[in-house]
DOZATI-730478 format. One record per residue: residue in one letter; x, y, z of N, C-alpha, C, O in turn; residue number from 1. Coordinates in Angstrom, 2 decimals. Layout:
<nodes>
NODE   type      n_c1      n_c2      n_c3     ca_c1     ca_c2     ca_c3      c_c1      c_c2      c_c3      o_c1      o_c2      o_c3   seq
NODE      a         X         Y         Z         X         Y         Z         X         Y         Z         X         Y         Z   NUM
...
</nodes>
This chain:
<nodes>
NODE   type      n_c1      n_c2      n_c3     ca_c1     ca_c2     ca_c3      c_c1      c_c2      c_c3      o_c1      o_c2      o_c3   seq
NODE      x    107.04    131.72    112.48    107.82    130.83    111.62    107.87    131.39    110.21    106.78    131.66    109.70     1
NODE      x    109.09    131.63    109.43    109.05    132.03    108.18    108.52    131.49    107.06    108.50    130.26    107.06     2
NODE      x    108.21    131.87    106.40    107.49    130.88    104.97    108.30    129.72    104.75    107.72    128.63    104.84     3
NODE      x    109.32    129.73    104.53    110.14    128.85    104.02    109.85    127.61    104.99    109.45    126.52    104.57     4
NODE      x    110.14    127.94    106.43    110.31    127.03    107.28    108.67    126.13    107.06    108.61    124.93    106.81     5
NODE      x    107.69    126.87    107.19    106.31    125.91    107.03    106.37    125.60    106.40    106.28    124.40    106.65     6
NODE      x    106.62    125.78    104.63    106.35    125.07    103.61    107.46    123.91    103.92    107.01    122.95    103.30     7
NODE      x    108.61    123.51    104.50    109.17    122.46    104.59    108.81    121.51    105.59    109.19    120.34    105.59     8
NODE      x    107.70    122.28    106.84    107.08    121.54    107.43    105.88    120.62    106.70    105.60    119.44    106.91     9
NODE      x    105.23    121.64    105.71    104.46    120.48    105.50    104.60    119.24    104.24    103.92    118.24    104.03    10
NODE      x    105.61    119.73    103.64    106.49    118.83    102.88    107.27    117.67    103.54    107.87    116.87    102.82    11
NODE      x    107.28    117.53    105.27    107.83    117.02    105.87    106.81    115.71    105.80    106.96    114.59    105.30    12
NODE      x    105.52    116.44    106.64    103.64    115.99    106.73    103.51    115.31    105.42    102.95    114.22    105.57    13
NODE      x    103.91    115.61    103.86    103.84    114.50    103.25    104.76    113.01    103.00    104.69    111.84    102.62    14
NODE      x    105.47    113.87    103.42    106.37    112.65    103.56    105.94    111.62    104.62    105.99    110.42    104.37    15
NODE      x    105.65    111.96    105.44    105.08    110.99    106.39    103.90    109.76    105.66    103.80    108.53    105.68    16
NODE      x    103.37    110.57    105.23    101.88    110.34    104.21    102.70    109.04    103.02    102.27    107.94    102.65    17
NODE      x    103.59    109.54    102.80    104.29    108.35    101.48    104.72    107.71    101.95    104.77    106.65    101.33    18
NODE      x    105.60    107.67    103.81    106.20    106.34    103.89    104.94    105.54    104.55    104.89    104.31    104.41    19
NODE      x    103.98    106.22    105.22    103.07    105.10    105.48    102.62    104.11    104.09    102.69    102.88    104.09    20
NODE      x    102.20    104.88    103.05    101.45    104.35    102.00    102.51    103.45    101.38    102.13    102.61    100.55    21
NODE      x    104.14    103.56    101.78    104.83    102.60    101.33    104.78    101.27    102.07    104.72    100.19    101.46    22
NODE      x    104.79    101.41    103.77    104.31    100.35    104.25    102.72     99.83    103.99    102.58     98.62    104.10    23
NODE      x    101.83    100.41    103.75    100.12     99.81    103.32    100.50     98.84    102.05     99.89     97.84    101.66    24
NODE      x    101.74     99.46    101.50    101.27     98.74     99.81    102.24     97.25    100.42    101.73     96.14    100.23    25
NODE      x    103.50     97.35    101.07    104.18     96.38    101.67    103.13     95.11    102.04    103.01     93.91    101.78    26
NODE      x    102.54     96.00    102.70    101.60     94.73    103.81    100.54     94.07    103.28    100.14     92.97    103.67    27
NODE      x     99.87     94.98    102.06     99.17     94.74    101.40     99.04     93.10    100.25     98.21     92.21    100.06    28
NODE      x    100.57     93.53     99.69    101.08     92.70     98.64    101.50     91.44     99.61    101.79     90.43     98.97    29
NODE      x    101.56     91.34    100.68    101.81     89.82    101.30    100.15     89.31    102.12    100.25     88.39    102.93    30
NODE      x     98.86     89.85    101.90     98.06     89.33    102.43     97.72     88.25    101.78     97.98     87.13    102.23    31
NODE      x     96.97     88.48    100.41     96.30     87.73     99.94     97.15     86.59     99.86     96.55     85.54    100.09    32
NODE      x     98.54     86.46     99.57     99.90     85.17     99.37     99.90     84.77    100.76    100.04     83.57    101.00    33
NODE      x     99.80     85.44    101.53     99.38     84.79    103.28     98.21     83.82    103.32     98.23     82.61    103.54    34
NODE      x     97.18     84.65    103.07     96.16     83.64    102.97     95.88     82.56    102.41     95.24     81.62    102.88    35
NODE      x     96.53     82.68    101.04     96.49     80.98     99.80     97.55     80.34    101.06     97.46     79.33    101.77    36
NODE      x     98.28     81.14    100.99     99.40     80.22    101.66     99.05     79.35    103.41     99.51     78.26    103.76    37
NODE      x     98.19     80.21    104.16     97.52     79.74    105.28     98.87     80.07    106.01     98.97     79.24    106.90    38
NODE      x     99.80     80.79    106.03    100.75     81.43    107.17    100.35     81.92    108.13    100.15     83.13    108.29    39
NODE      x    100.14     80.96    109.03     99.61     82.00    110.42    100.52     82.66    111.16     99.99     83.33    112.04    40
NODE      x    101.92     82.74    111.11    103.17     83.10    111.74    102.92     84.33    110.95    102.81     85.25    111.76    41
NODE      x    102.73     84.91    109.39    102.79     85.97    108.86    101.22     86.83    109.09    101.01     88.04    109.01    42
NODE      x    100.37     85.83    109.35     99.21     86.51    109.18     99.24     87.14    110.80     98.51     88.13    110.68    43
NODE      x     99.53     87.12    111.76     99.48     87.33    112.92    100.53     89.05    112.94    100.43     90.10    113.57    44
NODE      x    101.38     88.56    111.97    102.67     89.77    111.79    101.36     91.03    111.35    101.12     91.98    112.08    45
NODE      x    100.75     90.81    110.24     99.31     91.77    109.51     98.76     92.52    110.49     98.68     93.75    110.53    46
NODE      x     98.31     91.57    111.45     97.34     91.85    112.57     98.08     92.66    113.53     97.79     93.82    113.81    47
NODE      x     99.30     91.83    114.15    100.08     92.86    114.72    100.71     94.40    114.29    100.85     95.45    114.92    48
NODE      x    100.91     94.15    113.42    101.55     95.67    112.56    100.70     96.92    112.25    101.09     97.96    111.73    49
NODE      x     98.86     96.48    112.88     98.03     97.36    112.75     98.38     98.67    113.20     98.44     99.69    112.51    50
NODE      x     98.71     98.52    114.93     98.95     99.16    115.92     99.91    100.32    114.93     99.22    101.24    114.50    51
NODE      x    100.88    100.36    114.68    101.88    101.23    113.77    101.36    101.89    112.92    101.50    103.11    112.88    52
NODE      x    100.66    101.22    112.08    100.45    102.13    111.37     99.03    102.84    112.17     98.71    103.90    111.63    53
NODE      x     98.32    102.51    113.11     97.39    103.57    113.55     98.08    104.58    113.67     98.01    105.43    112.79    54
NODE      x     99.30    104.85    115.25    100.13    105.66    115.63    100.43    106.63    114.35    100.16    107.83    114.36    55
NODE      x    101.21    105.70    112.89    101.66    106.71    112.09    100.33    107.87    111.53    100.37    109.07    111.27    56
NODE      x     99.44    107.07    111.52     97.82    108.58    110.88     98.31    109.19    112.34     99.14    110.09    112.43    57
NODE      x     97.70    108.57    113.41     97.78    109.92    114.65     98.64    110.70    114.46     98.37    111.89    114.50    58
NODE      x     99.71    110.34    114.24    100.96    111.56    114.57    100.84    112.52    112.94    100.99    113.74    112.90    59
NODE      x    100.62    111.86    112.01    100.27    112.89    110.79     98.74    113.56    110.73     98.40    114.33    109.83    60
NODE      x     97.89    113.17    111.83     96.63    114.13    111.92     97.22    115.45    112.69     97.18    116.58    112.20    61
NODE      x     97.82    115.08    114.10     98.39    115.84    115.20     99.34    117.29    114.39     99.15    118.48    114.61    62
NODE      x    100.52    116.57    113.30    101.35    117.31    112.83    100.45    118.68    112.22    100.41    119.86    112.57    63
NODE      x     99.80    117.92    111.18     99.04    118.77    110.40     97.85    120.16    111.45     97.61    121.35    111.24    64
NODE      x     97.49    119.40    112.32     96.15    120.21    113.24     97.41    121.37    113.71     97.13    122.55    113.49    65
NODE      x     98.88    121.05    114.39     99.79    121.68    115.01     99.90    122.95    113.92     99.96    124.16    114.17    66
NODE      x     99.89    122.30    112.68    100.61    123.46    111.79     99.28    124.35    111.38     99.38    125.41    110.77    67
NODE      x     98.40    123.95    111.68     97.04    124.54    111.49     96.77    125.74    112.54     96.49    126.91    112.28    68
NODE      x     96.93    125.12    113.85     96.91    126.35    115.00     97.54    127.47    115.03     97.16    128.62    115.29    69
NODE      x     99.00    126.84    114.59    100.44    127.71    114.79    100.67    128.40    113.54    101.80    128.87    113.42    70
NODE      x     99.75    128.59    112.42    100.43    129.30    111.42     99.16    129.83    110.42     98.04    129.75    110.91    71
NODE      x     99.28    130.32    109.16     98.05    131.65    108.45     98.07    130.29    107.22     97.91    130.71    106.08    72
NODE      x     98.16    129.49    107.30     98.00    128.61    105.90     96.97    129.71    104.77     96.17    130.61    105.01    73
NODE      x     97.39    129.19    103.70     96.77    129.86    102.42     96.32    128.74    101.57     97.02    127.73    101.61    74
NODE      x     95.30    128.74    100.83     94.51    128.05    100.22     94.92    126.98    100.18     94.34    126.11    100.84    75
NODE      x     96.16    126.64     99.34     96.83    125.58     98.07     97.48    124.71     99.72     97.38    123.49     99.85    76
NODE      x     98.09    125.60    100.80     98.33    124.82    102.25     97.16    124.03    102.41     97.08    122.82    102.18    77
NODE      x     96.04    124.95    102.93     95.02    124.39    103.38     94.70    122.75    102.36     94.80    121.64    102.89    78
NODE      x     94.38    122.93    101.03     94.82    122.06    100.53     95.20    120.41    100.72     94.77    119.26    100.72    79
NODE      x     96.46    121.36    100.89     97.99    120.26    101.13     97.51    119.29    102.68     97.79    118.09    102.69    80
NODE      x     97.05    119.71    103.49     97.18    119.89    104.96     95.66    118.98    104.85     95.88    117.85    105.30    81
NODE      x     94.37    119.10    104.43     93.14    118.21    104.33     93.39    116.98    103.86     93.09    116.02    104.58    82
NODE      x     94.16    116.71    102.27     94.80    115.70    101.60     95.41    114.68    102.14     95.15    113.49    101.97    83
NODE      x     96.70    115.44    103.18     97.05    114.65    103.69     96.40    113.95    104.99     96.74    112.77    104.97    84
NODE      x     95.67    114.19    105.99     94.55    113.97    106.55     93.52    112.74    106.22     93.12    111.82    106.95    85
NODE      x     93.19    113.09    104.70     92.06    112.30    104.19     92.84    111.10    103.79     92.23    110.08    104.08    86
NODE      x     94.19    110.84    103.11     94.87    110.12    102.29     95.31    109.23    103.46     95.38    108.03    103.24    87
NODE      x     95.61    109.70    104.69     96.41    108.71    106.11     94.86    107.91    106.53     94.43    106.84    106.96    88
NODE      x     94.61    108.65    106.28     92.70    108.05    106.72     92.70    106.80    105.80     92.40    105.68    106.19    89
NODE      x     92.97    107.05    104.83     91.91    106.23    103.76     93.15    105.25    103.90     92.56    104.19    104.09    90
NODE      x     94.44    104.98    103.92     95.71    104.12    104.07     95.37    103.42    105.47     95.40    102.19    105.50    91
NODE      x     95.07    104.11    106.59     94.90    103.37    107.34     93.43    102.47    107.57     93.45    102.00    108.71    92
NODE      x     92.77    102.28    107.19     91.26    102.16    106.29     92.13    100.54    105.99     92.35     99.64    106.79    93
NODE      x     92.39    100.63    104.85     92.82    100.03    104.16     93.85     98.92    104.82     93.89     97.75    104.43    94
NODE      x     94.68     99.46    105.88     95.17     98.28    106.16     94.32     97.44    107.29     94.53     96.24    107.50    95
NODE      x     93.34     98.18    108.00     92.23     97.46    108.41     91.50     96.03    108.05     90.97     95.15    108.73    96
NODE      x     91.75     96.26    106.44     91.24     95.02    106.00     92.45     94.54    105.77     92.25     93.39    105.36    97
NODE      x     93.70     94.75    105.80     94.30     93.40    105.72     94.60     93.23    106.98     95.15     92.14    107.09    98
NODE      x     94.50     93.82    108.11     93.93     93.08    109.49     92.97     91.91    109.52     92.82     91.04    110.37    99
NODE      x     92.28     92.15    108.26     91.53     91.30    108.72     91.19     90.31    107.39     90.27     89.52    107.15   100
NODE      x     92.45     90.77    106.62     92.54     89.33    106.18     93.58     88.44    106.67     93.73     87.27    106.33   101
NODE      x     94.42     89.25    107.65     95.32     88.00    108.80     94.50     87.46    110.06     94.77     86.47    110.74   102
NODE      x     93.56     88.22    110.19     92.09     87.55    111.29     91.81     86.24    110.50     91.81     85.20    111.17   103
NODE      x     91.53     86.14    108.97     90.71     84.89    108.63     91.47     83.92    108.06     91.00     82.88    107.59   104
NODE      x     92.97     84.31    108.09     93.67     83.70    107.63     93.80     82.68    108.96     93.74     81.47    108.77   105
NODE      x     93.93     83.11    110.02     93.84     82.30    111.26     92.58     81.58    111.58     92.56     80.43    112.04   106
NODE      x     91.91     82.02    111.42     90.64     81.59    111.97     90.20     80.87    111.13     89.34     80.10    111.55   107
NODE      x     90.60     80.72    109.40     90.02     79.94    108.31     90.05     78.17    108.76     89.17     77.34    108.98   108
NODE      x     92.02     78.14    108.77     92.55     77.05    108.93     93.02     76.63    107.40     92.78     77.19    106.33   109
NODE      x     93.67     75.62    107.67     94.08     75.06    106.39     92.67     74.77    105.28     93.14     74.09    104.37   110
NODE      x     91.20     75.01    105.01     90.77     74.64    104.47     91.04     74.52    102.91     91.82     75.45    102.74   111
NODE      x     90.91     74.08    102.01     91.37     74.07    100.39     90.45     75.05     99.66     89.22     74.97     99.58   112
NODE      x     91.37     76.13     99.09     90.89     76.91     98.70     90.46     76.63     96.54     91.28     76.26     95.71   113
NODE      x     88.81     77.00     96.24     88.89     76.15     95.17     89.37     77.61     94.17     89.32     78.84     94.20   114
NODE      x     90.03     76.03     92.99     91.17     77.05     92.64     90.85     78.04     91.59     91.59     78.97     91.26   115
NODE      x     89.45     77.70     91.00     88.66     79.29     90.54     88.48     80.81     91.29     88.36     81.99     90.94   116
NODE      x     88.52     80.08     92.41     88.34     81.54     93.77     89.81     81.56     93.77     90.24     82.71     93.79   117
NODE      x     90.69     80.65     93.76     92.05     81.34     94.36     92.56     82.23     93.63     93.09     83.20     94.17   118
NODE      x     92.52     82.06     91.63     92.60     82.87     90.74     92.38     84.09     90.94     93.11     85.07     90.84   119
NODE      x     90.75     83.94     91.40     90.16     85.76     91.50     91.04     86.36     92.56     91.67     87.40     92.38   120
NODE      x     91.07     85.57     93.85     91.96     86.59     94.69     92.93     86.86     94.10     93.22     88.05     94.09   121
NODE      x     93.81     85.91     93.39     95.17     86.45     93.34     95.17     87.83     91.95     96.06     88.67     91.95   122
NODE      x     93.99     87.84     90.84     93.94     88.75     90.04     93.58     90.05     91.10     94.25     91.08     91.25   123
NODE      x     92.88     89.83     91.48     91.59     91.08     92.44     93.07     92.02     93.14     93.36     93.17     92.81   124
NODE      x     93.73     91.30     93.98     95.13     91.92     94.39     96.11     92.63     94.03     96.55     93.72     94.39   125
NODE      x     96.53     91.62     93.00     97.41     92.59     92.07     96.53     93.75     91.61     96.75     94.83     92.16   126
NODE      x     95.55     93.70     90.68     94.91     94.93     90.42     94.60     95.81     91.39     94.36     96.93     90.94   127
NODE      x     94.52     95.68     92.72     94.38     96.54     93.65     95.92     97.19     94.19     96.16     98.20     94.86   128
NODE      x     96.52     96.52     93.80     98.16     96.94     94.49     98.48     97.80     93.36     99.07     98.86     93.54   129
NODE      x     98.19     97.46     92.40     98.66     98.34     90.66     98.02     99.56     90.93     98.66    100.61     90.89   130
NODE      x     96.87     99.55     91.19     96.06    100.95     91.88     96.76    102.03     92.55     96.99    103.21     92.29   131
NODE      x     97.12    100.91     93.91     96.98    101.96     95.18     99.02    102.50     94.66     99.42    103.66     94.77   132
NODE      x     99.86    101.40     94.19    101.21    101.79     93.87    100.94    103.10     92.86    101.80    103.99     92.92   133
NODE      x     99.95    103.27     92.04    100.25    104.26     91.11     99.18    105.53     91.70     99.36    106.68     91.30   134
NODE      x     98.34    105.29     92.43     97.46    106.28     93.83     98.96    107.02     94.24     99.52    108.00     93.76   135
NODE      x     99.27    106.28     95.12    100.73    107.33     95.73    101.36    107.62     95.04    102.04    108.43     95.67   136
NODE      x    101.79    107.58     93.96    102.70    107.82     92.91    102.39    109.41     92.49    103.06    110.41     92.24   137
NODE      x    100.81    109.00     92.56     99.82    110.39     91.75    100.48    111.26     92.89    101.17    112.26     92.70   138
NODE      x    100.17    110.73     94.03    100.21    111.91     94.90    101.72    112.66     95.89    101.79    113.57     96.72   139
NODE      x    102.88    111.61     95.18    104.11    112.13     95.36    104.37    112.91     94.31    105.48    113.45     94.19   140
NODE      x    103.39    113.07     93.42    104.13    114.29     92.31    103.23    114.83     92.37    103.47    115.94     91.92   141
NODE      x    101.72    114.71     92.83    100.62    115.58     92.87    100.26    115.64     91.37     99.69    116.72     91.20   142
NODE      x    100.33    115.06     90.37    100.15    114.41     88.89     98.18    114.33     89.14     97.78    113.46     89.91   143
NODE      x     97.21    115.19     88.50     96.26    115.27     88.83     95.75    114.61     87.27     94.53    114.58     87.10   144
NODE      x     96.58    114.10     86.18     96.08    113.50     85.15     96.25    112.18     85.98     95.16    111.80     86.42   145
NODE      x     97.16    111.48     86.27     97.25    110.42     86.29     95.99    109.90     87.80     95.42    108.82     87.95   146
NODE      x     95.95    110.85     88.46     94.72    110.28     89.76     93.28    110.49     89.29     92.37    110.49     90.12   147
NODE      x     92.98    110.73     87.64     91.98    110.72     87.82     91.51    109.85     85.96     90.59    109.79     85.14   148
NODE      x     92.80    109.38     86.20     92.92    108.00     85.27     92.53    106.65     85.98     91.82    105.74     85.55   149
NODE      x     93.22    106.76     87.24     93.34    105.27     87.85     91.92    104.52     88.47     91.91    103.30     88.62   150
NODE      x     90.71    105.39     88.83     89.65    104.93     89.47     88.77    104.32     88.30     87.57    104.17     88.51   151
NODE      x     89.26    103.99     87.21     88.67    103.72     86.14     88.58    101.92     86.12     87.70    101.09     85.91   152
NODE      x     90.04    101.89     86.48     90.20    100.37     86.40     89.90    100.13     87.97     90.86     99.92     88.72   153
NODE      x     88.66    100.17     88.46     88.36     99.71     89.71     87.06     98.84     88.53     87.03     97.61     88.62   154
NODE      x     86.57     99.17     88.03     85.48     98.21     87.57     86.07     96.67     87.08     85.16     95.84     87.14   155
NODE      x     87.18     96.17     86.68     87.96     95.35     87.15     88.03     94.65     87.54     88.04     93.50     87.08   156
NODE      x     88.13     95.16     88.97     88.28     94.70     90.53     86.12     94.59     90.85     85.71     93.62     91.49   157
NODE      x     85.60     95.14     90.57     84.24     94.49     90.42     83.55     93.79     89.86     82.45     93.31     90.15   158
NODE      x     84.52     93.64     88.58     83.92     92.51     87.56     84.64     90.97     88.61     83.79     90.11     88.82   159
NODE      x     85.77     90.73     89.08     86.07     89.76     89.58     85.31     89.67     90.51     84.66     88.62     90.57   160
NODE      x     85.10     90.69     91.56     84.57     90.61     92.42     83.00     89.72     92.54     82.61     88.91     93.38   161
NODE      x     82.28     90.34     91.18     81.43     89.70     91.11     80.90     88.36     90.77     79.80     87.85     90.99   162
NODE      x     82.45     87.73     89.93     82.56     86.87     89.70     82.62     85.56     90.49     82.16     84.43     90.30   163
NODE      x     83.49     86.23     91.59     83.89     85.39     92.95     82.44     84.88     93.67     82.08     83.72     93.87   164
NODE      x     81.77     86.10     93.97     80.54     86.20     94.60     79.90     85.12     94.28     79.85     84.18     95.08   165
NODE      x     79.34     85.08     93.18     78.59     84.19     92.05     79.15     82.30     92.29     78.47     81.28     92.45   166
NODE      x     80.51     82.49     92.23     80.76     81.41     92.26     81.03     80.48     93.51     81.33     79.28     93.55   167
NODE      x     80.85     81.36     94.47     80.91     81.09     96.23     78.60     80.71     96.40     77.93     79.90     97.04   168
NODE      x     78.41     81.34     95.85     76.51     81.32     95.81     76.26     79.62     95.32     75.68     78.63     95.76   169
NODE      x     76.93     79.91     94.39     76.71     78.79     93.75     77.24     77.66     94.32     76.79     76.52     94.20   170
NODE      x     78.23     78.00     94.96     78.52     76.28     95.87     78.18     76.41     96.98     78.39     75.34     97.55   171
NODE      x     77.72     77.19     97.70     76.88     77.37     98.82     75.52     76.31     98.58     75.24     75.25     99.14   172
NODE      x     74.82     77.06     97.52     73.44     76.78     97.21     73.29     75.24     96.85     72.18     74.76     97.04   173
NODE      x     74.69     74.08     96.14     74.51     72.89     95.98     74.93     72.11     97.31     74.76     70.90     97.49   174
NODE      x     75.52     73.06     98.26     75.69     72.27     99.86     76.13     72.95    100.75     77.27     73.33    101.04   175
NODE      x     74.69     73.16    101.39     75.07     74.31    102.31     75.49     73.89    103.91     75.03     74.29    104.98   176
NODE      x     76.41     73.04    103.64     77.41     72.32    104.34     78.85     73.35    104.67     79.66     73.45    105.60   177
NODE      x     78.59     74.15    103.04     79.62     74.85    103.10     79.89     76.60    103.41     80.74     77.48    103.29   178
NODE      x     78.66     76.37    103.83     78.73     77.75    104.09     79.66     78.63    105.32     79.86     79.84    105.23   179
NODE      x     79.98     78.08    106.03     80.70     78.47    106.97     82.30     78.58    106.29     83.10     79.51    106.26   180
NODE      x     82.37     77.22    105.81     83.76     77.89    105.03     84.15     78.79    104.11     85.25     79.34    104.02   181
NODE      x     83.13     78.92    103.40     83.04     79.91    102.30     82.73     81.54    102.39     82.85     82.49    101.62   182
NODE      x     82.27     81.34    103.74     81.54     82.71    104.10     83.16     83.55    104.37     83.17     84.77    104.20   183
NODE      x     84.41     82.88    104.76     85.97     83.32    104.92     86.02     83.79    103.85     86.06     85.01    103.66   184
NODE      x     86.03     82.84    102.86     86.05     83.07    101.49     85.90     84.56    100.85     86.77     85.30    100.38   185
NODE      x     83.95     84.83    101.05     83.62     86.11    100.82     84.34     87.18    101.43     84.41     88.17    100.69   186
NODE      x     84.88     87.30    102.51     85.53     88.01    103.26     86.53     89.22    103.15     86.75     90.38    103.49   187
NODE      x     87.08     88.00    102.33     88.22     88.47    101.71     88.20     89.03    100.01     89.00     89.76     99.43   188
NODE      x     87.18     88.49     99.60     86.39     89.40     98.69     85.87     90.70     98.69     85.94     91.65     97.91   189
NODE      x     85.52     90.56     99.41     84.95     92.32    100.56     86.09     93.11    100.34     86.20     94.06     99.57   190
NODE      x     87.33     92.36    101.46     88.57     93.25    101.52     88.82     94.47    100.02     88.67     95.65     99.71   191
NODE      x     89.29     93.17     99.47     89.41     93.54     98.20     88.70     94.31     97.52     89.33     95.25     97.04   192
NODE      x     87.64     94.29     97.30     86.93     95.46     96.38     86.82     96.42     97.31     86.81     97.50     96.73   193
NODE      x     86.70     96.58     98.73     86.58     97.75     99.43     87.95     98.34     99.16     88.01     99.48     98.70   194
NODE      x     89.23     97.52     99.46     90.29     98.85     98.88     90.43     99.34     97.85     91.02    100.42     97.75   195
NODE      x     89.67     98.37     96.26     89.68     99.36     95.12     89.26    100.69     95.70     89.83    101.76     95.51   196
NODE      x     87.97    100.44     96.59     87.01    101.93     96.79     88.28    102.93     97.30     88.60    103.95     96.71   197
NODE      x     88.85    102.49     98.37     89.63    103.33     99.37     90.98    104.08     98.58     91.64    105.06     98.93   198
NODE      x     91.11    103.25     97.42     92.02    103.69     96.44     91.46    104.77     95.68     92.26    105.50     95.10   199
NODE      x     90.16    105.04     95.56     89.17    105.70     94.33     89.59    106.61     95.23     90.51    107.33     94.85   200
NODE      x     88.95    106.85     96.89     88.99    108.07     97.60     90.42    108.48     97.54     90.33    109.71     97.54   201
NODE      x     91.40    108.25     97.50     92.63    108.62     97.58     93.31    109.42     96.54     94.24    110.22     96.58   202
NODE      x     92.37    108.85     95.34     92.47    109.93     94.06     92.10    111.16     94.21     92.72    112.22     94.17   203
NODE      x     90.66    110.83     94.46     90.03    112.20     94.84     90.71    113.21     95.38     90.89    114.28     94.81   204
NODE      x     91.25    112.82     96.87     91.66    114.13     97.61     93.19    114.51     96.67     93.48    115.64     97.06   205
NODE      x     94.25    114.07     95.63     95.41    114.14     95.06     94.46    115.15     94.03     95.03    116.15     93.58   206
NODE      x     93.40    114.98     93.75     93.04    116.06     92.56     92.31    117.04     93.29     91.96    118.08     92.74   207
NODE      x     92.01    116.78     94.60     91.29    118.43     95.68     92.75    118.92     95.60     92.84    120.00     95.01   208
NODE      x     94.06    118.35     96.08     94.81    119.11     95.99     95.57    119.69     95.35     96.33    120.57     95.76   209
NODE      x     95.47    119.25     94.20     96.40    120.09     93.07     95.42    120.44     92.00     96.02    120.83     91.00   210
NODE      x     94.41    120.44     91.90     93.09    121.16     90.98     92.51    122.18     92.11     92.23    123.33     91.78   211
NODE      x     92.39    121.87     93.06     91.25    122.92     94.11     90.07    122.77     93.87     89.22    123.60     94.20   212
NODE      x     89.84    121.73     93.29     88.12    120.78     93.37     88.34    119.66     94.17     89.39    119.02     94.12   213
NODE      x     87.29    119.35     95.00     86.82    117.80     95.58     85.62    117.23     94.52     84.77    118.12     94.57   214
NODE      x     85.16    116.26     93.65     84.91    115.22     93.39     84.63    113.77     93.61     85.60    113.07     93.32   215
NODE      x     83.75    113.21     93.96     83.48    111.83     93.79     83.48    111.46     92.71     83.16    112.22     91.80   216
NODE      x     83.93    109.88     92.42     84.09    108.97     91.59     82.80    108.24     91.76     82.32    108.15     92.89   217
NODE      x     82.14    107.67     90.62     81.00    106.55     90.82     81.43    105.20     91.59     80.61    104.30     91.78   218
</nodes>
């Protein structure tokens, strides 16, 4: 295969990589409004729509391993070709938990959500969608200032986080009547700060690939 032709193959391989991460951020931005909202008709759509996007990582692991066998990749490929790998990983990661914040959205029930916790979710979200929208962004231009700007404002998303925590303890601890309902609650707290994380990793590999360093974030 001529140069030309691989390098448009794997320009193809990212593309794949951006329209998934366009559907993650899609599905993303209607969980937590699923959940206040208690839509079980939409939250079931979450759960169902997993399946797809698994298929889409398989077929962008497969592409990439194909172009790996079949051709002499050179560094900045090699690169290109791990990134995208790690980035379908970490997207599909990610919509895992909003699998499974359409799991507790069903399984919660209509309970009343109190409206100090509903705040944090609905801040915790947006700040996580502001993330992961400007994560892919980094990594459709391969912009290695801007991916290693964005894991900054994950502390943020932990300051709420912790906030939530605290304030779920605390009504636990005056009636622990409520613990079963609240424990949904935390749940979806989890979600949330785990995709800040999954967003942090996603930086990372956008600056392995256009710096030629790997890095962790704290």
């Amino acid at each position: 295969m001529p140069r030309e032709h691989f390098y448009q193959d794997l320009l193809a391989v990212s593309g794949q990589v951006s329209e998934l991460g366009n559907v993650v951020v899609e599905e993303f931005s209607k969980a937590v409004p699923v959940f206040i909202a208690h839509d079980t008709d939409a939250a079931q759509h979450l759960i169902d729509s997993d399946e797809d996007i698994n298929q889409r990582r398989v077929n962008i692991v497969v592409d990439c391993l194909k172009l790996l066998a079949t051709q002499q990749p050179t560094a900045s490929d090699l690169r290109m070709l791990a990134s995208n790998i790690e980035i379908a990983g970490e997207l599909e990661r990610i919509h895992d938990y909003i699998k499974g914040i359409g799991r507790v959205t069903i399984e919660r029930g209509d309970e009343v959500i109190p409206p100090e916790v509903q705040d944090i979710l609905t801040e915790m979200s947006d700040l996580v969608q502001g993330m992961l929208n400007d994560a892919l962004s980094a990594f459709d231009s391969v912009n290695v200032e801007m991916a290693q700007s964005i894991p900054a404002r994950d502390e943020q998303i932990d300051v709420l986080y912790r906030r939530g925590t605290h304030r779920l303890a605390i009504s636990v601890t005056d009636d622990m009547s409520t613990f079963q309902r609240y424990r949904s609650l935390q749940e979806i707290l989890n979600y949330l700060e785990r995709t800040g994380d999954r967003v942090k990793n996603i930086c990372e590999w956008v600056i392995y690939r256009g710096a030629g360093h790997y890095s962790e974030f704290d």
